[in-house]
N, C-alpha and C positions, 0 to 999 in steps of 0.2 A: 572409648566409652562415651555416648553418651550422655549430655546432663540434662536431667530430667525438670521442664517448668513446670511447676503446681499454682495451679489458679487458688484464688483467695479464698473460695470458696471452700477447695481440696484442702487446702492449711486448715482452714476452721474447721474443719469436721475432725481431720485429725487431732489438734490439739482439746477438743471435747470432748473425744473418746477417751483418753490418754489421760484429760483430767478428771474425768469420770472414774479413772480407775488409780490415781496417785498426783500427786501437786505436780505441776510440770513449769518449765521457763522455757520461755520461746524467746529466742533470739531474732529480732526484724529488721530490714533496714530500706523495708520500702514501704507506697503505699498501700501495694495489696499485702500489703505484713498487716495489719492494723487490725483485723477482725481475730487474725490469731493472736496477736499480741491484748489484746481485751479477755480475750476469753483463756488465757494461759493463768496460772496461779501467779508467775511475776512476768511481765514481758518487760526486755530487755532490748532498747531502741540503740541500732549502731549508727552512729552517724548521723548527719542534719541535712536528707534526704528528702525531710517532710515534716510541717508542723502536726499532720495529720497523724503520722509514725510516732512523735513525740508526745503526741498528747495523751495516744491510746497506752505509749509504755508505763509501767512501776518507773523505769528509771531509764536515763538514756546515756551512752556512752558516746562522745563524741569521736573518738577513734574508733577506727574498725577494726583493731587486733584484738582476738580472745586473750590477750594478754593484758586488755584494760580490764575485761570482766574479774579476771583475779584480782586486777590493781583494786576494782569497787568492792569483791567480797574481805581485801586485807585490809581496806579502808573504814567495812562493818564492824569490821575484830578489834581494829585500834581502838574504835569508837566502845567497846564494851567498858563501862565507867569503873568497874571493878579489877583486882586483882587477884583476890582469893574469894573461891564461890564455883557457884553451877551454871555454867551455861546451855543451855536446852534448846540446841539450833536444829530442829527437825528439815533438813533440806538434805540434799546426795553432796552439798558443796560441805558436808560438818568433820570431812576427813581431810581436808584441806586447813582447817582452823587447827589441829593436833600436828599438820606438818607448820604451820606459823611454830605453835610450841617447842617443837620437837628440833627444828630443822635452826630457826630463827630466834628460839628462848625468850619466845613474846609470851607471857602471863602464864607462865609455865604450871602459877597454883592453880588454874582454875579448870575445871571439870567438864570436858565438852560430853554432852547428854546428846546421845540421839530418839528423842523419846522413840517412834516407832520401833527402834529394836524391844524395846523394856516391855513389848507384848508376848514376847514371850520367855513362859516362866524361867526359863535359865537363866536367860540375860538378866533378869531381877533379883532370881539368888546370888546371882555374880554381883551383883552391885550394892546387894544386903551386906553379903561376906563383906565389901571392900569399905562400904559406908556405914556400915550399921543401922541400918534402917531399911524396912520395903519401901521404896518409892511410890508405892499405889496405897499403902498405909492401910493394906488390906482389901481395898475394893478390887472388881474385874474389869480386868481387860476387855474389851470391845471383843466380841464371838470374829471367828473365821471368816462369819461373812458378811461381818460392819466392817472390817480389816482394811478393804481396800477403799471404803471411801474415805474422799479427802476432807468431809466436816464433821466425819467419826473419827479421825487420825488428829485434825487438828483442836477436837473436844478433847481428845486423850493427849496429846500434850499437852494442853492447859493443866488434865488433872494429875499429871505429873508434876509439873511444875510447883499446882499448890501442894502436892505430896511431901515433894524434896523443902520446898519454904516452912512447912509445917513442922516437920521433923528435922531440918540442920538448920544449925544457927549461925550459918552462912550466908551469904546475898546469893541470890538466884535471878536470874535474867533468862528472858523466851523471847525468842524470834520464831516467828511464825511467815513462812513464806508470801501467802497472802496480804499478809500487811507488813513487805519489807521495815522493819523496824526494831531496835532492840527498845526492850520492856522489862525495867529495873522490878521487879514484884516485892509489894509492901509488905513489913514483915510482922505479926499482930503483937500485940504488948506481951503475952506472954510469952512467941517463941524469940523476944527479944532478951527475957531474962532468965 
């Protein structure tokens, strides 16, 4: 077979399409990686290839085994400041945060949230029944065809977030792909008491 080279140009377009349609991570380790890894929701620099490749990434991995990307995503999870609460990690990596729990019995109280599922209504009575509360605290979900963009998905996590903060009187944290980072959310006077 075959392997096929894509000019930098071909990577850019594709990963614009792809983010035009859902948060995407681009993995790069060159410097025609650089244009997709800028325009990806998190680019992901392997290796010290290029200050150019390292500049454009969210984050760079100095090894080049996909076995460091997991070592950076178990490295996000340890980092969650909490033990008991909501974690609302909208990315494809948030089933890998319930194997840390499951598999490794890392922070086993805490609640890993995919907000994009909770768009629909089932997934929200499933988590009313389990929580006691609607997570949207009665507002609407983004229509069908706000659904797939990525600054309608990631408004709609935020307004889960304030949902679940509003209504449990647990600590709740969001990570939002775009801005690789966890984000402890303040909790107001009243639903502190």
């Amino acid at each position: 077979m075959e392997k096929r080279k894509w000019t930098s140009q071909q990577k850019l377009q594709i990963v614009r399409e792809e983010t035009a349609k859902a948060n995407t991570v681009f993995l790069g380790d060159g410097i025609n990686d650089a244009p997709a890894l800028t325009a990806a929701t998190v680019g992901i620099a392997f290796g010290q290839n290029s200050d150019i490749t390292s500049e454009a990434a969210g984050a760079v991995i100095l090894d080049t085994s996909l076995e460091k990307v997991d070592e950076f995503l178990h490295t996000m999870w340890r980092a969650v400041p909490i033990q008991r609460g909501f974690v609302l990690w909208d990315d494809d990596q948030s089933y890998r945060l319930v194997q840390y729990q499951c598999l490794e019995h890392e922070k086993p109280a805490l609640v890993v949230v995919r907000p994009r599922l909770l768009m629909d209504a089932g997934a929200r009575q499933v988590f009313a029944r389990r929580h006691g509360f609607d997570p949207l605290g009665g507002a609407s979900p983004p229509s069908d065809g706000e659904a797939d963009s990525p600054g309608r998905i990631e408004g709609f996590a935020r307004q889960i977030a304030d949902g679940i903060n509003r209504s449990s009187p647990d600590s709740v944290i969001l990570f939002l792909p775009r801005e690789p980072s966890l984000r402890l959310l303040t909790k107001s006077a009243a639903a502190s008491n």
